[in-house]
Every structure is written in C-alpha cells, then in structure tokens.
C-alpha positions in Angstrom: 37.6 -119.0 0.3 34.5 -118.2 2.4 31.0 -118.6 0.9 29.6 -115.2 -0.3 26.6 -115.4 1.9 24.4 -112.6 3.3 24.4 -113.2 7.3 21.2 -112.2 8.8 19.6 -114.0 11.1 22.4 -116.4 11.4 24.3 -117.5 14.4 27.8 -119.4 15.2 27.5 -122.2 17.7 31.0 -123.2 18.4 32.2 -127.2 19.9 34.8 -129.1 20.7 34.9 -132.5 19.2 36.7 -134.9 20.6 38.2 -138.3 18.4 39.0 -141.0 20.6 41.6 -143.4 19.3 40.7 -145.0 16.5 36.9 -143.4 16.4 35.0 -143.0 12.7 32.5 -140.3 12.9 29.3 -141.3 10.5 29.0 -138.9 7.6 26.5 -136.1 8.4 25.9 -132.3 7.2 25.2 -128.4 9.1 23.1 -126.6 7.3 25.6 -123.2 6.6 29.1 -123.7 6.6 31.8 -125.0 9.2 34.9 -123.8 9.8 37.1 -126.8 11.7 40.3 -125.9 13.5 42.3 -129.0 15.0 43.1 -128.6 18.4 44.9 -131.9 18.7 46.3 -134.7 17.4 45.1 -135.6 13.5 42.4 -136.3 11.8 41.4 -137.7 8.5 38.2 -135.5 6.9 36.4 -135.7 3.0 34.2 -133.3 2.3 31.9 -133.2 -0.7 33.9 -131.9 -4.1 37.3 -131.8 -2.1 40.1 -134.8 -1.5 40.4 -136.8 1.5 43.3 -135.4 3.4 44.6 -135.3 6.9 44.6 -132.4 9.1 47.3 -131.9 12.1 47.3 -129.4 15.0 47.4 -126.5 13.9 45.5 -126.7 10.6 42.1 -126.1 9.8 39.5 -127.3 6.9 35.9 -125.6 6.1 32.7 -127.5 5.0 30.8 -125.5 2.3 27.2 -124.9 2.4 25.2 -127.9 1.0 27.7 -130.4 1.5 28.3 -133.2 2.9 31.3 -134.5 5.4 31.7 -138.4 4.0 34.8 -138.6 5.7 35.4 -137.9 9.5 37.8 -140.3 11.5 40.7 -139.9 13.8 43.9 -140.2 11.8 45.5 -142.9 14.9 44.6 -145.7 16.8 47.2 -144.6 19.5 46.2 -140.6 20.1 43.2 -138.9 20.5 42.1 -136.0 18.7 40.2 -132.9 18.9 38.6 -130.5 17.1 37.4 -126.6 17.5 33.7 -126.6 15.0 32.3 -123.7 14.1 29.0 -123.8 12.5 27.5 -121.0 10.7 23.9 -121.4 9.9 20.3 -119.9 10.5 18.9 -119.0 13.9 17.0 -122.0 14.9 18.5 -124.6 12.9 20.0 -128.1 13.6 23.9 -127.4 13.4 24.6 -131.3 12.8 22.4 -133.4 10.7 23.0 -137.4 9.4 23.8 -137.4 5.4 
C-alpha cells in the first residue's frame, strides 16, 4: 500500500543503483518514500517494521516514510545487481541520508 500523503511541493528523483558482487550498502534513509524496482540480478533489503527478504528481477519493495533501510546488500558474490529507486520527497530535500 502507498502512504496516504498529500503531494505538493514534492518531486521524484529517479536512479539506478548498481550492487557489485558481493557489495553491502550502509543503512541510510530518504526523507518520503521509495519505491525500488530490481532491474537485475538479487538483492537482499530490511526495511524498518518489515522482514528481511530477497528481491529478484522483476520484483519490487517500497520504503515507507520515516524509515529506515538497515538492510541493503547484493544477494551474490558472483552477479551484480541493479536497482531502479524512486524517491519521493519535498522539493529541495536530500533523497539519501546515513541512518
């Protein structure tokens, strides 16, 4: 379910990420919400209040408002992986802040 957030004065900024072999992404936070498609490959996520699970092509997770992704890492050590991020938030905002 999406948040039930008025929208004004918000923007999307939309990025690729990419998970080298192996790579652990430090836990961090966006200021709306994110909406994460994977592009490639798999990738092991845990985001505040939900389960860690592991997310293949195809599928796609979202990161609430307020919370915080604790677990971000690339599901191989063989394959990359790589992500489509959406990030919702405020005009003028950091999309990606450390947790």
């Amino acid at each position: 379910d999406l948040p039930n957030l008025t929208m004004a004065d918000w923007e999307v900024n939309v990025n690729w990420v990419d998970y080298p072999p192996g790579r652990v992404g430090a836990a961090h936070r966006h200021p709306g919400f994110t909406l994460t498609y994977v592009l490639q490959g798999a990738v092991v996520a845990k985001i505040t209040g939900q389960e860690e699970r592991t997310y293949t092509t195809g599928q796609m997770f979202m990161e609430p408002p307020g919370s915080v992704h604790e677990v971000s890492r690339n599901a191989s050590q063989t394959e990359p992986a790589r992500l489509l991020a959406l990030n919702f938030a405020k005009k003028g905002l950091p999309p990606t802040t450390p947790a």
